[in-house]
C-alpha positions as CSV (number, residue, x, y, z in Angstrom):
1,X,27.6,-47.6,-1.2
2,X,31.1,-46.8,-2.0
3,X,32.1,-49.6,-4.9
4,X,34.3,-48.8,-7.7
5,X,34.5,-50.3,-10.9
6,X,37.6,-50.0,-12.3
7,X,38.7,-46.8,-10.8
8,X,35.6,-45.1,-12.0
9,X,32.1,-44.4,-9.4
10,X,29.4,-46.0,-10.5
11,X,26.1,-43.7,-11.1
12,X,23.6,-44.7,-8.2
13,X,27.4,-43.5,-6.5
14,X,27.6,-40.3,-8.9
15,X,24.3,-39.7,-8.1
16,X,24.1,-39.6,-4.3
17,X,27.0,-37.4,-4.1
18,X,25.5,-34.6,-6.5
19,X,21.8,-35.3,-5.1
20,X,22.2,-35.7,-1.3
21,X,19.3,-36.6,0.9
22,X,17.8,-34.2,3.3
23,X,17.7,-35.0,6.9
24,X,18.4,-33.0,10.0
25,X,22.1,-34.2,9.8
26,X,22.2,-32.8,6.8
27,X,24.1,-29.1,7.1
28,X,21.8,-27.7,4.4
29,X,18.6,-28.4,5.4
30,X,16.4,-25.8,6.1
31,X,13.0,-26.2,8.3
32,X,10.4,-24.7,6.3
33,X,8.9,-21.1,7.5
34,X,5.3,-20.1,8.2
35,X,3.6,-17.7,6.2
36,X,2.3,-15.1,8.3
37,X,0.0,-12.3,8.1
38,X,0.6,-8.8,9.6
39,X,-2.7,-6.5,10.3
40,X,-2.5,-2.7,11.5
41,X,-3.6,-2.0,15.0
42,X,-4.4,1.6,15.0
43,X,-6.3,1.7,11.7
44,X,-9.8,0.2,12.8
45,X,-9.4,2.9,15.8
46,X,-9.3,5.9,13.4
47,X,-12.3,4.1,11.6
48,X,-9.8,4.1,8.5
49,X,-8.9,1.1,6.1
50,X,-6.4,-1.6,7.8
51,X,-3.3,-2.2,6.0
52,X,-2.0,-5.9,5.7
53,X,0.9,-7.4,4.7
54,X,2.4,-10.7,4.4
55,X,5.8,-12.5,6.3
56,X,7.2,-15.4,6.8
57,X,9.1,-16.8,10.2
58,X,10.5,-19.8,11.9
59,X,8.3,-21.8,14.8
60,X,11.5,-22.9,16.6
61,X,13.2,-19.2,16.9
62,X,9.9,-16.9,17.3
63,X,7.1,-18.3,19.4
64,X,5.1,-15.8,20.7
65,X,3.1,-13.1,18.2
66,X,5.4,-11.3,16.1
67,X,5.2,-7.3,15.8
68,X,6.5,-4.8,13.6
69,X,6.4,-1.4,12.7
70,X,5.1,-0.8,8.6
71,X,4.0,1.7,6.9
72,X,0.4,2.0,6.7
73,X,-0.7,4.2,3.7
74,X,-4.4,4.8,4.8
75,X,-2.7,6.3,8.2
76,X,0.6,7.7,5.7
77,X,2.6,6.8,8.1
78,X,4.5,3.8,10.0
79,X,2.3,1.4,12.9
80,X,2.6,-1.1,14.4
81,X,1.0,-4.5,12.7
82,X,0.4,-7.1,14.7
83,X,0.3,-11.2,13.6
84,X,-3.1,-12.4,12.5
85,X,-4.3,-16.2,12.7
């Protein structure tokens, strides 16, 4: 709604500029991301402690499982942790 009122905006005008909706036209808007958990794989092998950390990632880029290598201080040194469900 674009009406003026005597050269000035009026607020629900004011208001819709500073607070735009989101919607996926809007450049802005950000899908929100999954929380994630990442368990060691070599710890339960070694009959040590697994370590677990949390992550976050986005359905639409990473499908499959994600994997990375942390450090695993049981171990003292870096494996690879593997997504949880």
């Amino acid at each position: 709604m674009s009406v003026r009122s005597e050269g000035f905006f009026l607020a629900d005008d004011l208001t819709s500029l500073l607070f735009p909706t989101f919607s996926t036209l809007n450049p802005f808007f950000k899908m929100p991301r999954e929380h994630i958990i990442l368990e060691c794989t070599e710890a339960r092998a070694e009959g040590k402690p697994v370590s677990r950390y949390n992550s976050s990632r986005d359905k639409k880029q990473q499908q499959g499982r994600i994997e990375k290598k942390k450090y695993n201080p049981s171990l003292r040194r870096h494996t690879l942790h593997r997504e949880i469900k």
